[in-house]
C-alpha positions in Angstrom: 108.1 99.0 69.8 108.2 102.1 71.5 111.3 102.1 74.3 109.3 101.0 77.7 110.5 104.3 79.0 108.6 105.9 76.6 105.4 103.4 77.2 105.5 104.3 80.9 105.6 108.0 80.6 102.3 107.7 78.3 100.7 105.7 80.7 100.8 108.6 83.2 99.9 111.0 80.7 97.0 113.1 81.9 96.9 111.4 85.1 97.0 114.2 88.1 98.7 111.7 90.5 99.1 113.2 94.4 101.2 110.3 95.3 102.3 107.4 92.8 102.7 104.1 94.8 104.6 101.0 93.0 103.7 97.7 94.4 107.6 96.3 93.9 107.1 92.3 94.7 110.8 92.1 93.3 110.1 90.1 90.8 111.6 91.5 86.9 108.5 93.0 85.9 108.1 95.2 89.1 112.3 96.0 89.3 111.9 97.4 86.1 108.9 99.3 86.8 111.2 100.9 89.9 114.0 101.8 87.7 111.1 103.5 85.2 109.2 105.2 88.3 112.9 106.6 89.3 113.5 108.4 86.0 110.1 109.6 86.1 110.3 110.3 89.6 113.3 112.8 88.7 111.5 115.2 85.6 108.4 115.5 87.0 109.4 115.1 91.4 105.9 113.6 92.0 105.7 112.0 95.6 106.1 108.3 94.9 106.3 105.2 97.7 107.1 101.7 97.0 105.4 98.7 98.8 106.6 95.5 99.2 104.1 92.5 100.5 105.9 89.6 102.6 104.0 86.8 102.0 105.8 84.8 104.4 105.2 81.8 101.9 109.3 81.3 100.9 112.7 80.2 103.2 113.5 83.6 100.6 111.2 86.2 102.4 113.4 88.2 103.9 116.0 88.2 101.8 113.7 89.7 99.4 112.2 91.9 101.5 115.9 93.3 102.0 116.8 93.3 98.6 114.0 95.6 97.9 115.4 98.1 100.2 118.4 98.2 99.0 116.8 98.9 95.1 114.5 101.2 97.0 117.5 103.4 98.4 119.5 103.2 95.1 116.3 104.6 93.7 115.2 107.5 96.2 111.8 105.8 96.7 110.6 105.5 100.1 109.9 101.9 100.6 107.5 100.3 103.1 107.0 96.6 103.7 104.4 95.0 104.6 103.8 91.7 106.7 100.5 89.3 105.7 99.0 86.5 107.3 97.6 83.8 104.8 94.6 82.1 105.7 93.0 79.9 102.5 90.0 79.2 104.7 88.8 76.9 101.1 90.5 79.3 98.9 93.1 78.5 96.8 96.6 79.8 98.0 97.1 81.9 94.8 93.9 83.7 95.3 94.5 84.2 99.2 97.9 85.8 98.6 96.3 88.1 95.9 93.3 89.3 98.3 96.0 90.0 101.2 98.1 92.2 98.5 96.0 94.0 97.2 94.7 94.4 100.8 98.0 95.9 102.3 98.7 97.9 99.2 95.5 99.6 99.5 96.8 101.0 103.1 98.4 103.2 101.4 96.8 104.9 99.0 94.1 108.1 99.2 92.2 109.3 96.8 94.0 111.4 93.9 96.6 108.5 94.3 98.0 105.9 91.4 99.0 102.5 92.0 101.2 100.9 89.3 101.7 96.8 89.1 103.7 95.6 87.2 101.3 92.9 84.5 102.6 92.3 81.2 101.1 91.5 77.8 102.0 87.0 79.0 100.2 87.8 82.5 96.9 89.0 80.2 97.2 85.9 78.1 97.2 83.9 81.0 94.5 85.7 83.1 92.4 85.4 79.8 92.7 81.8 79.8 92.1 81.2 83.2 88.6 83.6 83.0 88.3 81.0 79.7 88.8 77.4 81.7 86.0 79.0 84.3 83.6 79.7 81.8 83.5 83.4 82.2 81.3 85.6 80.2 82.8 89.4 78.8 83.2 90.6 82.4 85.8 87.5 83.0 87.3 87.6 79.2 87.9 91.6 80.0 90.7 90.4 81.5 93.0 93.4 83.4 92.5 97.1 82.1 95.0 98.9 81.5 93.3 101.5 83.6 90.8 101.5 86.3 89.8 102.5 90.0 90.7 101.4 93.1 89.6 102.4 96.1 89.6 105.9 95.7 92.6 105.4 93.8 93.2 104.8 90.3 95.4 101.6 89.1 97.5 101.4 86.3 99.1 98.9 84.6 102.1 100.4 82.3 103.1 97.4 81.0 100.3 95.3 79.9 101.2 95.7 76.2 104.6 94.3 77.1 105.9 91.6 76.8 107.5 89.2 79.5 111.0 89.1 76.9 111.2 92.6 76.2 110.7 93.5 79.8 113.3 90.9 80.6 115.9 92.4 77.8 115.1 96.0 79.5 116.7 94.7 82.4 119.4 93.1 81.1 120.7 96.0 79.6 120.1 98.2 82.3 122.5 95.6 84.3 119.0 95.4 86.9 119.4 92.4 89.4 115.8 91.0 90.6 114.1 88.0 92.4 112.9 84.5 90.6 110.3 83.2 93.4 110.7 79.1 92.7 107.4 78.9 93.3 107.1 80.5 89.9 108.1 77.0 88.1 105.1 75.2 90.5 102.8 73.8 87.5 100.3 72.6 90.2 99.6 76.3 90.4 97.0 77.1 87.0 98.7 80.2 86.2 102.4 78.8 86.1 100.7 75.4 84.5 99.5 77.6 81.7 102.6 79.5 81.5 104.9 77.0 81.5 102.9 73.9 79.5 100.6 76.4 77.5 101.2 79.8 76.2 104.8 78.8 74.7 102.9 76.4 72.4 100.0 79.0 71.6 102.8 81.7 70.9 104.9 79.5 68.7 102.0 79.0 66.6 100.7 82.0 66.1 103.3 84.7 66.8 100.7 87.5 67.4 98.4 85.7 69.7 99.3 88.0 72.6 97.7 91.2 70.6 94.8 89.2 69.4 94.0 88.5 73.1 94.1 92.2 74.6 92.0 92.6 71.4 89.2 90.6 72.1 89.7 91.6 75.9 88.9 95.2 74.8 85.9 93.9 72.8 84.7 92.4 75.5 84.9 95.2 78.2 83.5 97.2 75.5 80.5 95.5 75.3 80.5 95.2 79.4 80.9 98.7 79.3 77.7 99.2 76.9 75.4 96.7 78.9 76.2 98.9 81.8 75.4 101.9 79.8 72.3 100.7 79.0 71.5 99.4 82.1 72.5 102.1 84.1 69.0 103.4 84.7 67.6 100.6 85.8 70.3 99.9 88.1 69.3 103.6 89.5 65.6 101.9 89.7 66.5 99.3 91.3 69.0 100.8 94.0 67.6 101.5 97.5 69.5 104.9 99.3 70.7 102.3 102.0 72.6 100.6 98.6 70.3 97.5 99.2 68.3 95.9 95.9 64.5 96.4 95.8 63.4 92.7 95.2 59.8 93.4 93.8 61.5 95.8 90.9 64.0 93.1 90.0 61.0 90.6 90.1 59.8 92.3 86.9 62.5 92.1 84.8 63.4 89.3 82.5 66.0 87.0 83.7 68.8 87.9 82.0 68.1 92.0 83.1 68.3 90.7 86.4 70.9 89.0 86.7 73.0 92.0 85.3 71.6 94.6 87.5 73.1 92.0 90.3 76.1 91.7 88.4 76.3 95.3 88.3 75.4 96.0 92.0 78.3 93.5 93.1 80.3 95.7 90.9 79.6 99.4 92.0 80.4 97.7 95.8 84.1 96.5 94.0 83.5 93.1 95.0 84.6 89.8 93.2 81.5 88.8 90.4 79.4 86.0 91.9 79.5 82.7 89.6 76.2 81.6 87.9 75.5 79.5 90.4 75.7 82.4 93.3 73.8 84.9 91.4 70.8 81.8 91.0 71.0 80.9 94.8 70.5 84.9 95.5 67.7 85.2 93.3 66.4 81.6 94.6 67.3 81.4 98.0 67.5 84.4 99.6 65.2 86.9 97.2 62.6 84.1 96.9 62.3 82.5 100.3 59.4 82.2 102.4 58.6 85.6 104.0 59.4 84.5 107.5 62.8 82.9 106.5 66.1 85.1 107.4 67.9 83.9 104.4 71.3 83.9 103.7 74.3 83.2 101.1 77.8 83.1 102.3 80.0 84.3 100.1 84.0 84.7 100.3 83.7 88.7 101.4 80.7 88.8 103.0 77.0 87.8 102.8 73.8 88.3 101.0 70.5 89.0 103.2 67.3 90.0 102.6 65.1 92.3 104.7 61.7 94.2 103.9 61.4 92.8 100.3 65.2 93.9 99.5 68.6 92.3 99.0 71.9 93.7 100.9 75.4 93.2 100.9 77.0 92.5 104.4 80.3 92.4 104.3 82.6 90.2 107.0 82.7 91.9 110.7 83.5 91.2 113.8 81.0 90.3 116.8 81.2 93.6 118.9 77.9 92.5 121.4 80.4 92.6 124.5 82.6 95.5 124.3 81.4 98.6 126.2 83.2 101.9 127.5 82.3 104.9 129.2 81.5 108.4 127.6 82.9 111.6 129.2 81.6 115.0 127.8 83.1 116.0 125.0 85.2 113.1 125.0 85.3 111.3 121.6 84.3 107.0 122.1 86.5 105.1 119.2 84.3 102.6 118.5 85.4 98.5 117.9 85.4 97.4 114.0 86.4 100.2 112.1 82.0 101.7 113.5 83.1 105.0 114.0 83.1 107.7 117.1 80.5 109.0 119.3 80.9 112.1 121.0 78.5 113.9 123.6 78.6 117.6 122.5 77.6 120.7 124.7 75.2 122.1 122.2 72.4 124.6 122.7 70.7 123.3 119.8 70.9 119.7 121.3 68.1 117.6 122.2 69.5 115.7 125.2 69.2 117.3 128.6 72.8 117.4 130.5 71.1 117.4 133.6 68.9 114.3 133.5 72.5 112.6 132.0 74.4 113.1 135.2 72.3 111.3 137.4 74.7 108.1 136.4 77.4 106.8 134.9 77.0 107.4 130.9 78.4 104.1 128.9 78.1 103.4 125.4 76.9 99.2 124.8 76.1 97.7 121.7 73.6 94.6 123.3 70.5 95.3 123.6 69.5 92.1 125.4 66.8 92.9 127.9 66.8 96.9 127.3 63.5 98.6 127.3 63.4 102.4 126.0 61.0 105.0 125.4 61.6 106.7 121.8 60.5 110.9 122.0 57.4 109.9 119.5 56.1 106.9 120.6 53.3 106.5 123.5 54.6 103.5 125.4 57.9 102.2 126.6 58.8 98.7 124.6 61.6 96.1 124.0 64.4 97.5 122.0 64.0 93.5 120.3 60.4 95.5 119.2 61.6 98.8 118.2 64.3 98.3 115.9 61.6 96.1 114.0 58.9 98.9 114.1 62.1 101.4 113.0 63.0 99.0 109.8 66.3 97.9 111.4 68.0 95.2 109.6 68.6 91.7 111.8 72.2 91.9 111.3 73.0 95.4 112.6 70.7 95.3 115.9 74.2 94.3 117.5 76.3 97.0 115.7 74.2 100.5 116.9 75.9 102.5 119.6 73.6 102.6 122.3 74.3 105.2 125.2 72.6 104.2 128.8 72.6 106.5 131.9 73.2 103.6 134.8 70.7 101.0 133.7 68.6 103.6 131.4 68.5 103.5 127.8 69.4 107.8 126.7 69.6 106.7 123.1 70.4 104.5 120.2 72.6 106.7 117.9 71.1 108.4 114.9 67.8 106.0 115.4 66.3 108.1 118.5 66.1 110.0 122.0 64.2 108.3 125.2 61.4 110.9 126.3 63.2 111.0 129.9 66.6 112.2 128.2 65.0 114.9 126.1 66.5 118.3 126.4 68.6 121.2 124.9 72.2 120.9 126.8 73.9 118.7 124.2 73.8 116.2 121.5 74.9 113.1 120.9 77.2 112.8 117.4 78.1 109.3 115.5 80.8 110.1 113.2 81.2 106.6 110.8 84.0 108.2 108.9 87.1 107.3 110.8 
């Protein structure tokens, strides 16, 4: 076995990190990954940050917390820590705590940047088995990669070929302290029940079982990997511009097609894989209802919806129908729930006329109750219930378009259009979604 120094260093190789960030829970697999990242940190003096994710769940928070800042200055790595709120909600606490990690560590990263966690060759056995006890197919058995994207980002885990002992001796003769969480030893938990009741009687039977499982983890992302090859066309076929599924396309595919191309859309949107249950209620429930239904599947991130024959992901958000707040020229408007700014330019290329603007107060709203408005191309004033159907706007975002009135007036919904009374050359009205 190659010294883990060594095995880290390869893992990197090739990899044209901007910033490396180290998710350091404390625990021995991530102490030893600091002491790596702070030899590595010295030959090649790459930016690196470690982050440190306070559950809250243990009497030993804080103290951990602490003790990770102490490594942290020892080491010459910036640490940051960061404070979660748990809220299972159905879920189990295991998975909760995951989601709100991976969450906080993915505040800071950009793109260009590598996250490292610290998973070993004992944590893929057991995430095999668990992907085994649900019934998984090769997308579960594929286990953790070694490699992957995240957000922009790209994760790597150096020590997924490692075992749990070796990484343990490491530290021992590096003279490393670290953290045991107790709730480690908690066997209601699946992952400590197999590691504690299971995987010590698989590995005294067959010594090599860890290697046999990353192998058939590989063979199974392989052939993951060629379905999505193969399928990738379709997929392409199949995908709207607005991201959203075109139902009557996926209606002419066998079964088993289409339930892949779903699998494969939940994936390109990173989002957990539906079971087979969820992937049959989409196709039954929401693709298939009756065409004046608004169906729709709640699932843990979001929802599933269907509008003008095709399927969409909506993910969580928050009900924005209330806030308002006035719009100065020039000015940017921060919009509520991550929607965005608005900003009324001076543009003589614009299509709004200043003039007729400054007749009243200008306010951006996001209800349209009641509102009338009379788009540039259209012969008669209507409902704006009536013209975001005649536009093709989704239900669910009727409440989440900026919409600037003058007074009482409607000027404009943002990017959708101008009201013929508001039409000019002074200036333009901008939606920027990228903040």
């Amino acid at each position: 076995m190659d010294s883990l120094s060594a095995v880290f260093s390869r893992s990197l190789d090739g990899t044209k990190a901007n910033k490396i960030v180290l998710a350091l829970s404390g625990g021995v697999d991530s102490r030893v990954l600091l002491e790596l990242l702070s030899c590595y940190q010295r030959r090649s003096a790459i930016s690196c940050l470690a982050v440190h994710v306070h559950h809250g769940l243990s009497t030993n928070a804080n103290d951990w917390a602490e003790q990770c800042q102490n490594w942290c200055s020892q080491a010459g790595i910036e640490l940051v820590v960061e404070k979660v709120q748990l809220s299972p909600q159905g879920h189990s606490i295991e998975e909760c705590a995951r989601e709100a990690r991976y969450q906080a560590l993915e505040k800071h990263l950009d793109v260009g940047d590598v996250l490292l966690t610290g998973q070993h060759s004992d944590d893929q056995l057991e995430t095999f088995l668990l992907a085994l006890k649900r019934g998984s197919g090769p997308k579960g058995l594929s286990a953790m990669a070694k490699k992957m994207p995240f957000k922009g980002a790209t994760l790597i885990r150096p020590l997924l070929n490692v075992s749990r002992e070796q990484i343990e001796q490491y530290a021992v003769i590096k003279d490393l302290e670290w953290v045991e969480d107790e709730s480690n030893q908690d066997t209601r938990f699946d992952r400590n029940f197999i590691r504690h009741q299971i995987t010590p009687i698989l590995k005294k039977r067959w010594i090599h079982i860890h290697s046999a499982v990353q192998r058939t983890s590989e063979l199974c992302a392989d052939q993951e990997a060629l379905l999505e090859e193969l399928l990738s066309d379709k997929l392409a076929q199949a995908t709207n511009g607005d991201q959203s599924l075109l139902i009557p396309f996926l209606a002419q595919q066998s079964e088993r097609v289409r339930t892949q191309l779903i699998r494969m859309w939940f994936a390109t949107m990173q989002l957990k894989m539906p079971s087979r249950e969820h992937l049959n209620r989409i196709w039954q429930e929401v693709a298939l209802a009756q065409q004046d239904a608004n169906p729709i599947l709640n699932l843990n991130q979001g929802q599933v919806r269907r509008f003008s024959g095709r399927l969409y992901w909506v993910s969580a958000f928050v009900d924005v129908t209330d806030w308002q707040q006035e719009l100065e020229l020039n000015q940017p408007v921060i919009l509520p729930d991550d929607l965005g700014s608005l900003t009324l330019i001076n543009s003589s290329q614009g299509n709004l006329s200043l003039l007729a603007l400054q007749e009243a107060p200008l306010n951006v709203i996001f209800n349209p109750e009641g509102l009338s408005a009379h788009p540039v191309e259209r012969r008669h004033s209507r409902k704006l219930k009536k013209l975001f159907q005649e536009y093709g706007v989704p239900s669910w975002l009727r409440r989440r378009l900026p919409i600037l009135v003058c007074g009482e007036q409607v000027v404009a919904i943002a990017n959708l259009f101008i009201d013929q009374q508001f039409v000019g050359q002074d200036c333009e009205l901008i939606w920027d979604k990228t903040l």
